[in-house]
C-alpha positions as a Markdown table, in Angstrom:
| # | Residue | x | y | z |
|---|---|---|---|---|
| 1 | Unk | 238.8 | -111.6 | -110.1 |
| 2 | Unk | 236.4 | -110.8 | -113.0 |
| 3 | Unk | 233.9 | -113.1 | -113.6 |
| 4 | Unk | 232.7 | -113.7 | -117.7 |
| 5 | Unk | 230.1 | -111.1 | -117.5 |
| 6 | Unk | 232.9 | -108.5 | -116.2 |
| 7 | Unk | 231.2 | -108.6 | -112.8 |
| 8 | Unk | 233.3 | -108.6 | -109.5 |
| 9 | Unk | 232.5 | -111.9 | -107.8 |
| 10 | Unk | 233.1 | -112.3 | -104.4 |
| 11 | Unk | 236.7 | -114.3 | -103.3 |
| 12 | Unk | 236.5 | -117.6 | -101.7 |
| 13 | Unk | 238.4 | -119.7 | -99.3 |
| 14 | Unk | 240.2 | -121.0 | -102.6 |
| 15 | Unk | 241.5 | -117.4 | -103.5 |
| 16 | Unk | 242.5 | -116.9 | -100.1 |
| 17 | Unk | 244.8 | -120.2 | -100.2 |
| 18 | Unk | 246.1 | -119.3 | -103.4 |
| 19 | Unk | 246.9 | -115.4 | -102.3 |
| 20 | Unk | 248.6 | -117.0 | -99.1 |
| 21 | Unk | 250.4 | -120.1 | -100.8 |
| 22 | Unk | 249.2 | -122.7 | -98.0 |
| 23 | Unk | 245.7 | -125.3 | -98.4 |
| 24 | Unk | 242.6 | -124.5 | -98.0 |
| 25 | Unk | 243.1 | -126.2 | -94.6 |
| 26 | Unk | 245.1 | -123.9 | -93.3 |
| 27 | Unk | 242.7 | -120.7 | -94.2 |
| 28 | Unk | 240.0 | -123.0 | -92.7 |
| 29 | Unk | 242.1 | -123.0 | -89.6 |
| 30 | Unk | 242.8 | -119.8 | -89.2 |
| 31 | Unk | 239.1 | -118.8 | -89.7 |
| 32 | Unk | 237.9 | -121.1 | -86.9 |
| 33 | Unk | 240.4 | -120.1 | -84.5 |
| 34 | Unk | 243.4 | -120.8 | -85.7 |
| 35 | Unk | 244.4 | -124.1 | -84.1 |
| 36 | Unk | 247.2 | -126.0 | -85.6 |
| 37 | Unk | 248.4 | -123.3 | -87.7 |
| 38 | Unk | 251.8 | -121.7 | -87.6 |
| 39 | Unk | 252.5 | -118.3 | -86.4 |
| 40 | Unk | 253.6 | -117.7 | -90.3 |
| 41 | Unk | 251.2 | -119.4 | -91.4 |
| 42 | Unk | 248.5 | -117.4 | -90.1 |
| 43 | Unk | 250.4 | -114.2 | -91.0 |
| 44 | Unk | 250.0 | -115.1 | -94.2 |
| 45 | Unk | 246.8 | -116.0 | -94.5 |
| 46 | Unk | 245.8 | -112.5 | -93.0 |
| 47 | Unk | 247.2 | -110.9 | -95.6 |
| 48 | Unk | 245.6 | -112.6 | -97.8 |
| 49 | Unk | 242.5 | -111.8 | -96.4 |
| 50 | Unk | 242.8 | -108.5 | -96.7 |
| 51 | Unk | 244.0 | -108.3 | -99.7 |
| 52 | Unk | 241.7 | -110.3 | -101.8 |
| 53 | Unk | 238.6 | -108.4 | -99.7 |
| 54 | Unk | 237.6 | -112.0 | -98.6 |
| 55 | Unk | 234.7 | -112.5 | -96.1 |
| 56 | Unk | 233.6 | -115.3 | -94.3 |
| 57 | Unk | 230.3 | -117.0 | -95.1 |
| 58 | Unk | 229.4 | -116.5 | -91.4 |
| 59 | Unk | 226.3 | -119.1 | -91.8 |
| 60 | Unk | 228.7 | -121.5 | -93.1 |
| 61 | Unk | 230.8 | -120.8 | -90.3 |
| 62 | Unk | 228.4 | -121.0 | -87.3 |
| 63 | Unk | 227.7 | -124.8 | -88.8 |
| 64 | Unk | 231.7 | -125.5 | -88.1 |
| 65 | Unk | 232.1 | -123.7 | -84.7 |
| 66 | Unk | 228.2 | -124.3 | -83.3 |
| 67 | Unk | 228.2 | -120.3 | -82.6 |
| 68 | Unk | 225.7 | -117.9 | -84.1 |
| 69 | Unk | 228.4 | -115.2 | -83.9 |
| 70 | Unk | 226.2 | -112.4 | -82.8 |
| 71 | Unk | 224.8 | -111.2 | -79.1 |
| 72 | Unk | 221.4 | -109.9 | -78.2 |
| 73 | Unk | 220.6 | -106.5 | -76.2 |
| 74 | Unk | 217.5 | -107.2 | -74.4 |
| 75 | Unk | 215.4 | -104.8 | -73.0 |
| 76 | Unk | 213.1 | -106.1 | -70.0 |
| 77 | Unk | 210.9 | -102.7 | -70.4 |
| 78 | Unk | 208.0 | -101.2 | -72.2 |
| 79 | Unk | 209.0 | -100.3 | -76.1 |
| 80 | Unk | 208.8 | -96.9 | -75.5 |
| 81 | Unk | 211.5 | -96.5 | -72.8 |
| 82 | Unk | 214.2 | -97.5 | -74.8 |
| 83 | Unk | 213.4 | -94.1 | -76.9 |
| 84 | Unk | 212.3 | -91.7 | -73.5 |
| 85 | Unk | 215.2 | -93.3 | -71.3 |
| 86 | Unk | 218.2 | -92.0 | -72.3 |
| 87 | Unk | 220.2 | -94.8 | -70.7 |
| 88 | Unk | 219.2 | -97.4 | -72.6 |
| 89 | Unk | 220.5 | -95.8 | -76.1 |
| 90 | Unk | 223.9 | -95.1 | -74.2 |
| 91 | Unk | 224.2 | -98.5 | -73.5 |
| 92 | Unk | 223.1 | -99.8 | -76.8 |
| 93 | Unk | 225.3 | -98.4 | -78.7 |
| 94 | Unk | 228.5 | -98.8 | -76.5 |
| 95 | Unk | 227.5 | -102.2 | -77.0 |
| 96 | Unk | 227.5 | -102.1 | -80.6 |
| 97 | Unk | 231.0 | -100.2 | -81.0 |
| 98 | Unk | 232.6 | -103.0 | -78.4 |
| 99 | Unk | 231.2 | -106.1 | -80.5 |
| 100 | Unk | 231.8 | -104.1 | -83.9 |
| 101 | Unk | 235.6 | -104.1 | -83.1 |
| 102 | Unk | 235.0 | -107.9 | -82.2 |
| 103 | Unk | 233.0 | -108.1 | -85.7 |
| 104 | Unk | 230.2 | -109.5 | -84.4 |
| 105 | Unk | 226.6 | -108.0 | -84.8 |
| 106 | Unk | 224.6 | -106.8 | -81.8 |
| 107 | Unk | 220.8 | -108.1 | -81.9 |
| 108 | Unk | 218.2 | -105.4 | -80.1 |
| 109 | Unk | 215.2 | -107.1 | -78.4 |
| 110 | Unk | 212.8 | -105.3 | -76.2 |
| 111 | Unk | 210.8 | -108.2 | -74.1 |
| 112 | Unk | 208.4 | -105.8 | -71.9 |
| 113 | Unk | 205.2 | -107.9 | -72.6 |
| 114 | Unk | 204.3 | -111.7 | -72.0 |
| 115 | Unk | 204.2 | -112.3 | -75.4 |
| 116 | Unk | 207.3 | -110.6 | -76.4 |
| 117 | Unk | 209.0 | -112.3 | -73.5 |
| 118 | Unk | 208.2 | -115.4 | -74.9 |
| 119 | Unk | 209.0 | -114.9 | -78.4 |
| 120 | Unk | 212.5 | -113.6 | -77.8 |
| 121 | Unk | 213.1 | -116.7 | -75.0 |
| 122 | Unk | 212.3 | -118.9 | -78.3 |
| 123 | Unk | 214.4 | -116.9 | -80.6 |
| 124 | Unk | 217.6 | -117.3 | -77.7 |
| 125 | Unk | 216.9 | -120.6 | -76.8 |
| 126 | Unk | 217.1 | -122.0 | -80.6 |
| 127 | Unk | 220.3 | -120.8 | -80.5 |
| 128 | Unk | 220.5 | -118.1 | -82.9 |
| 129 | Unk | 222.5 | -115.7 | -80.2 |
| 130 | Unk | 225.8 | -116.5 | -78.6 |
| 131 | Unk | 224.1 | -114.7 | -75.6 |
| 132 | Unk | 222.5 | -112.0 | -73.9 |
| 133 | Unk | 223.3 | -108.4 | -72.8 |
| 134 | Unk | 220.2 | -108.1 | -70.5 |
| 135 | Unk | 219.1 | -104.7 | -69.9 |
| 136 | Unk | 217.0 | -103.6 | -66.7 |
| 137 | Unk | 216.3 | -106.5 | -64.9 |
| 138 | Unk | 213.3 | -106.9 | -62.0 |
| 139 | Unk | 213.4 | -109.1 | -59.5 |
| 140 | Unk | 211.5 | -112.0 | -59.8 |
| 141 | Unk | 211.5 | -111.6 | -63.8 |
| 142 | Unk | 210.6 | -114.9 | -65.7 |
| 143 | Unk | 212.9 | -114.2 | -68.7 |
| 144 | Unk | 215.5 | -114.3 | -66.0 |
| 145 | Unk | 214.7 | -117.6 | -64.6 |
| 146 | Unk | 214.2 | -119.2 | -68.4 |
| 147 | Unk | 217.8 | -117.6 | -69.4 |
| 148 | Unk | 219.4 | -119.4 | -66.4 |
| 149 | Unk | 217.5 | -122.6 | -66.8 |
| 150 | Unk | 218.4 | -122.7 | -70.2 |
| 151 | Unk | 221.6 | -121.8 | -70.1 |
| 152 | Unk | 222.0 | -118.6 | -72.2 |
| 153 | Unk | 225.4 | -116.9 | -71.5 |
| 154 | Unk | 224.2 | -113.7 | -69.6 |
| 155 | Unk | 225.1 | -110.8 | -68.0 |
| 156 | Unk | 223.5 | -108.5 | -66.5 |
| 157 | Unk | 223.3 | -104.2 | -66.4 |
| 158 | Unk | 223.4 | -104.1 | -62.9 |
| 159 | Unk | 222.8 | -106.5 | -59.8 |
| 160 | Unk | 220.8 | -109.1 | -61.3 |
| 161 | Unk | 218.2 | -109.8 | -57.7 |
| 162 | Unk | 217.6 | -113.1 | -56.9 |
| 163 | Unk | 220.4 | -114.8 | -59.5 |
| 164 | Unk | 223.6 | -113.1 | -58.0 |
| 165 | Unk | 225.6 | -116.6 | -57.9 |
| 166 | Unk | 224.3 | -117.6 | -61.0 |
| 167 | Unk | 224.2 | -114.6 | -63.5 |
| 168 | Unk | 227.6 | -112.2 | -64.2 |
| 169 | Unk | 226.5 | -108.3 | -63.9 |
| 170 | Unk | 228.2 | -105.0 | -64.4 |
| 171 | Unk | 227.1 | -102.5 | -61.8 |
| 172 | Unk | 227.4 | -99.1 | -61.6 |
| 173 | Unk | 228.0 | -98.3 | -57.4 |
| 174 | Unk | 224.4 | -97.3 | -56.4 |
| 175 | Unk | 224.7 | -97.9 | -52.6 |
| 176 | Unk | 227.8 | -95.7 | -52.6 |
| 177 | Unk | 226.4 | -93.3 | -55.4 |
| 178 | Unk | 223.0 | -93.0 | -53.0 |
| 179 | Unk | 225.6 | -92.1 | -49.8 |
| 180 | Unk | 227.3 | -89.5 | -52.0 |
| 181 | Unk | 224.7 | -87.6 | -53.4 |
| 182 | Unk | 222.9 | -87.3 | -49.8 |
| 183 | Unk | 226.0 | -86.4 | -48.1 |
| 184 | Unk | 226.3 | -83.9 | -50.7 |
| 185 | Unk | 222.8 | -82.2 | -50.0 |
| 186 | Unk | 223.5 | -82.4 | -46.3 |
| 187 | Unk | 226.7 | -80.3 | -46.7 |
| 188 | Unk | 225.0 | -78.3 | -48.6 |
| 189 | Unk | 222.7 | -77.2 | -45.6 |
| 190 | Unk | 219.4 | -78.8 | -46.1 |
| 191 | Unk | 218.1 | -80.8 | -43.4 |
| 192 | Unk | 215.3 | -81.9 | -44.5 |
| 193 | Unk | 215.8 | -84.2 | -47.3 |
| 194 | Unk | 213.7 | -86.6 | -49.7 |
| 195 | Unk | 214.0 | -89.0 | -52.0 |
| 196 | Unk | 212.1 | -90.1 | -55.3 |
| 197 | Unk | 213.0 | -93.9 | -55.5 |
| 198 | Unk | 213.4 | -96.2 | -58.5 |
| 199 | Unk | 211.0 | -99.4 | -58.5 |
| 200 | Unk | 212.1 | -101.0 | -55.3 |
| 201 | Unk | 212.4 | -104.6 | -57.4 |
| 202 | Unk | 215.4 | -103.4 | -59.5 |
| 203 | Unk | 218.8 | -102.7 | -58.3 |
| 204 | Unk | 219.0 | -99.1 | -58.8 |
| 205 | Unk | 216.3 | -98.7 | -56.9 |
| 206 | Unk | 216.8 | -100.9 | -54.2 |
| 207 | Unk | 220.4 | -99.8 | -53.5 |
| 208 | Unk | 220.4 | -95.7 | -53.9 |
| 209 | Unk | 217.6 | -96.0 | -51.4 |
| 210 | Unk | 219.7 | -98.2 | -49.2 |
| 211 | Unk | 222.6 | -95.2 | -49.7 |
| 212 | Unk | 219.9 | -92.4 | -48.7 |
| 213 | Unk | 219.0 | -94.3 | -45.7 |
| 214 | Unk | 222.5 | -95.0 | -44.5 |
| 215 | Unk | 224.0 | -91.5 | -45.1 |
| 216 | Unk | 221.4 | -90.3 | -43.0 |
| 217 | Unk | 221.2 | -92.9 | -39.7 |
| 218 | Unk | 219.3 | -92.0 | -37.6 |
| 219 | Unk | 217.4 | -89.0 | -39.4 |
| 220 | Unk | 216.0 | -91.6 | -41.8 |
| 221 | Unk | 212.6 | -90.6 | -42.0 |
| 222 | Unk | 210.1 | -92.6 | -44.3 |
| 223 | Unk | 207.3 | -89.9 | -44.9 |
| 224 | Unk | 210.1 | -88.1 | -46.9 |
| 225 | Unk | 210.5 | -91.0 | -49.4 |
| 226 | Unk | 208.6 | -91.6 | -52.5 |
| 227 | Unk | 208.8 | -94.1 | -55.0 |
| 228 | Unk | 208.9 | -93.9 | -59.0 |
| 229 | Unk | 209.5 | -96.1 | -62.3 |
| 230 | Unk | 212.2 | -94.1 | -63.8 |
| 231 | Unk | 210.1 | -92.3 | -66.0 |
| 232 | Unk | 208.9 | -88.4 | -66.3 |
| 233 | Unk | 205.6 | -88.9 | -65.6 |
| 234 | Unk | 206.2 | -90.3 | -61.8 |
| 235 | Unk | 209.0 | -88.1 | -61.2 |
| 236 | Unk | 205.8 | -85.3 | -61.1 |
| 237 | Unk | 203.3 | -87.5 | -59.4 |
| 238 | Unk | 206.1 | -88.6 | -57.1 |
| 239 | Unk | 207.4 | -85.0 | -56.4 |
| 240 | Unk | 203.5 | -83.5 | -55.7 |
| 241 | Unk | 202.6 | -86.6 | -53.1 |
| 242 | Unk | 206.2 | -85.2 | -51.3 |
| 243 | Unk | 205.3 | -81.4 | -51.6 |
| 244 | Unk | 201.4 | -82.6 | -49.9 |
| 245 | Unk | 202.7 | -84.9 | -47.5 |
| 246 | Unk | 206.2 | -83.0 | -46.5 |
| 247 | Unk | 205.7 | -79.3 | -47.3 |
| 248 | Unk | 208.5 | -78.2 | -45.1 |
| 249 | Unk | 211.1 | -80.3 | -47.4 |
| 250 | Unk | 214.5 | -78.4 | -49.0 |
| 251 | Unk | 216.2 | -81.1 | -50.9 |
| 252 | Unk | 215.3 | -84.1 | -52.8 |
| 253 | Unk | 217.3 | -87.0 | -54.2 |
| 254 | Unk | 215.4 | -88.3 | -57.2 |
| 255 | Unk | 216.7 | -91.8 | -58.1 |
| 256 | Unk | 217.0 | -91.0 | -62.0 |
| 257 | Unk | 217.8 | -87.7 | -64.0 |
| 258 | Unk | 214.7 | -88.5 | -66.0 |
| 259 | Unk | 212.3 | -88.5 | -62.6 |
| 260 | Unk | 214.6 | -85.8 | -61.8 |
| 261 | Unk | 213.2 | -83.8 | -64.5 |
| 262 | Unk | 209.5 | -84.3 | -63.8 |
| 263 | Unk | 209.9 | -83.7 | -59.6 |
| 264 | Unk | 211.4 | -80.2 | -61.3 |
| 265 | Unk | 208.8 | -79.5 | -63.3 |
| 266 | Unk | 206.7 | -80.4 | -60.3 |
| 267 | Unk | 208.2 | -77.8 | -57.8 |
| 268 | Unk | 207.9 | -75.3 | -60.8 |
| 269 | Unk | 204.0 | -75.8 | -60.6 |
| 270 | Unk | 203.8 | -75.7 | -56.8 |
| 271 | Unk | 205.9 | -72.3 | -56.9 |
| 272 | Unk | 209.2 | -73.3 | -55.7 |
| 273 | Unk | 212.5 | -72.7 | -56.7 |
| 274 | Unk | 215.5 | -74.4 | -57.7 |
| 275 | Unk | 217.9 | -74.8 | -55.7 |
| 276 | Unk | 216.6 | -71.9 | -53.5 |
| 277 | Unk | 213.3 | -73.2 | -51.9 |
| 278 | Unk | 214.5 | -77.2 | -53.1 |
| 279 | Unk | 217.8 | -78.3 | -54.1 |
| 280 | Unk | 217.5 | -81.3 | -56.4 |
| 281 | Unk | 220.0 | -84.1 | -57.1 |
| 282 | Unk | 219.7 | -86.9 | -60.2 |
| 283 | Unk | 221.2 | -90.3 | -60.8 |
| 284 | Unk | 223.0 | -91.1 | -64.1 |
| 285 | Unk | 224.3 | -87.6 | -66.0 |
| 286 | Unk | 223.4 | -89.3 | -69.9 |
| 287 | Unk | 222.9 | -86.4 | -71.2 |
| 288 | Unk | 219.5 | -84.8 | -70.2 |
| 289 | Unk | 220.9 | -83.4 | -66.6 |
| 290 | Unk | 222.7 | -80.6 | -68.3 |
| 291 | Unk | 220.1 | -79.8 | -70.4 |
| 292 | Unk | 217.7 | -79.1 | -67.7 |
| 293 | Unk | 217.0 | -75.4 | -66.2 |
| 294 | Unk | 218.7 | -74.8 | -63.8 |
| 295 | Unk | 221.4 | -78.2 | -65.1 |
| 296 | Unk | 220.9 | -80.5 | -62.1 |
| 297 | Unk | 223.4 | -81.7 | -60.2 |
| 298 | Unk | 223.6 | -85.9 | -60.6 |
| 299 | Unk | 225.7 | -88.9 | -60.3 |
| 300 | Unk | 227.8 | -90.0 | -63.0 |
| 301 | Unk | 227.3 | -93.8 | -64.2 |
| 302 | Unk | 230.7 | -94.6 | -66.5 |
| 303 | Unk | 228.2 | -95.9 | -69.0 |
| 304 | Unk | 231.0 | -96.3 | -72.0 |
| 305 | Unk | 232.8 | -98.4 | -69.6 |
| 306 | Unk | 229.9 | -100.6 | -68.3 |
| 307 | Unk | 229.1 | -101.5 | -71.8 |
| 308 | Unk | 232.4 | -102.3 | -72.9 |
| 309 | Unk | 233.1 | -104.6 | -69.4 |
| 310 | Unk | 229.5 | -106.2 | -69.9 |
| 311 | Unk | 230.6 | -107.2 | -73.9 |
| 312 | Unk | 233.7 | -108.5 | -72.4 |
| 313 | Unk | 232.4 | -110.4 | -69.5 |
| 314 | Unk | 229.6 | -112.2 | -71.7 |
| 315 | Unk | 232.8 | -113.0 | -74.5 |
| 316 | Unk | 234.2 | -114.8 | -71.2 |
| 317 | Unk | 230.7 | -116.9 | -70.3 |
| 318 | Unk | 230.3 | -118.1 | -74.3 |
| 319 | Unk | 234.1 | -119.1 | -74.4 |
| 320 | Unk | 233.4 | -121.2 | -71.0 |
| 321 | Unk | 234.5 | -119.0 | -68.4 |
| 322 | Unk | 232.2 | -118.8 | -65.2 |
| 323 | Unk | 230.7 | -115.9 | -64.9 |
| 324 | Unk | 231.9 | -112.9 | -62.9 |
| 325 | Unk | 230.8 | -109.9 | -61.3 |
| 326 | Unk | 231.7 | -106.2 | -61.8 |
| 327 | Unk | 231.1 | -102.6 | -59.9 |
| 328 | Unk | 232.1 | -99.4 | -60.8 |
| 329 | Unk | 232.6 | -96.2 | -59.1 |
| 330 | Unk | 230.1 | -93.3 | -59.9 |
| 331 | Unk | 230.9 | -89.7 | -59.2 |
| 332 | Unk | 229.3 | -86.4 | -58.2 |
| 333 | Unk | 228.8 | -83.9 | -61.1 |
| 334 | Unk | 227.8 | -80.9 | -59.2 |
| 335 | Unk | 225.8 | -78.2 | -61.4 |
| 336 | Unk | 223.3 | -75.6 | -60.6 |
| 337 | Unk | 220.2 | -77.3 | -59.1 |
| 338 | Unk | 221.6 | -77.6 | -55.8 |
């Protein structure tokens, strides 16, 4: 397919027909979805897409079908947490394989002020996403409440609080994950056990908490608990309030590997060791709990898996399905730190 000048042009429909031996109907068919076509048919017209290297104009195409044919990964947090959290990029870019296999683009957003909220509610609400992979949510967020009243196609990365019958979510097993990891310490001799929470508006840290405090009935004891926001920083501040109010404590659950890695550096300062003076457990192994001295000890999140299930899930919700619920097992990687 030369053009005058000698330069390649790109194939059209038309080439495709030809190359396939049906209309240009038929191709436009079996672009759209294929209704109305024959099994043979559509064979064919495969092939001919791939042999002549033909493309769809995917503007031209959103125009037929009323889809944008591309998903957004938004990011309810700060900017800089989708570089310091490790999560985050784990998710993104299981996202971005799933929907590359689908070949559709994935569209990164970060929302974490009121004026990024509200450009990116715009953006989705004109329609130029198929939907949303939301990422983090609080409860009581107000890109939530626009997404459901608008009627975005959304799922969620974790329990979505407050929209449960209204949102889909894939959910890693906190409360369970929470039991585990304390039950863990507990076996491991210490007695006298604390725990660095998550923010106690999100999921995560809601429901680990809820696990710390049913593994330990009637031992529950609140001046041993602590709350953090998932970054370093208050994994420190956290892990010195704990050591000042609760010298006497041997273990601590920290709600996050990267808290985890600030209450460590915390009990380095103060003179103690891991795991001798303080074991230390984590929440999520992506990555940064083996790299830590001594490697901590953490519960897995199966975050290929939860990014795969949340592409498929939100597929479902554009193609009309209502929206369902997921939530997967962790499990206890045990390393040195406790």
């Amino acid at each position: 397919m030369e053009s005058t000048g000698g330069a390649r042009r790109r194939p059209t429909i038309v080439d495709v027909a030809a190359a396939a031996g049906v209309s240009r109907g038929t191709v436009s068919r079996v672009l759209n979805g294929g209704h109305w076509v024959s099994p043979e048919a559509a064979a064919a017209v495969e092939r001919a897409i791939k042999e002549t290297g033909f493309q769809a104009n995917q503007y031209a195409r959103s125009l037929v079908t009323g889809r944008a044919n591309s998903v957004a990964f938004l990011l309810t947090e700060p900017q800089h947490l989708l570089f310091e959290d490790p999560n985050f990029s784990i998710l993104l870019r299981g996202a971005a394989q799933a929907l590359a296999a689908k070949g559709m683009p994935l569209l990164l957003m970060v929302a974490g002020t009121r004026d990024e909220q509200q450009q990116v509610l715009r953006y989705v609400g004109a329609g130029h996403v198929d939907g949303v992979l939301l990422i983090s949510t609080h409860a009581g967020n107000p890109v939530v409440d626009a997404l459901v009243a608008q009627r975005v196609p959304t799922i969620a990365c974790g329990v979505p609080l407050g929209h449960e019958g209204a949102v889909g979510y894939v959910a890693a097993d906190d409360l369970g994950g929470g039991r585990l990891m304390t039950r863990h310490l507990r076996e491991r001799g210490r007695r006298t056990i604390a725990m660095i929470t998550g923010p106690l508006d999100t999921p995560g840290g809601r429901m680990r908490l809820d696990g710390y405090r049913a593994e330990l009935g009637d031992d529950y004891d609140e001046t041993l608990v602590e709350n953090g926001d998932y970054t370093r920083e208050s994994g420190v501040a956290a892990m010195r309030a704990l050591l000042e109010r609760r010298p006497d404590l041997d273990a601590v659950f920290v709600g996050s590997d990267l808290m985890a890695a600030g209450a460590m550096q915390a009990l380095r300062e103060a003179g103690r060791s891991v795991p001798d003076d303080v074991a230390v457990g984590g929440f999520d192994d992506s990555g940064l709990a083996e790299t830590l001295d001594p490697p901590l000890t953490t519960m897995r999140q199966p975050f290929a898996r939860i990014s795969q299930e949340m592409v498929r899930l939100l597929l479902e919700v554009v193609d009309g399905e209502t929206p369902a619920a997921i939530t997967l097992p962790t499990s206890l990687v045990v390393r040195s730190s406790t």
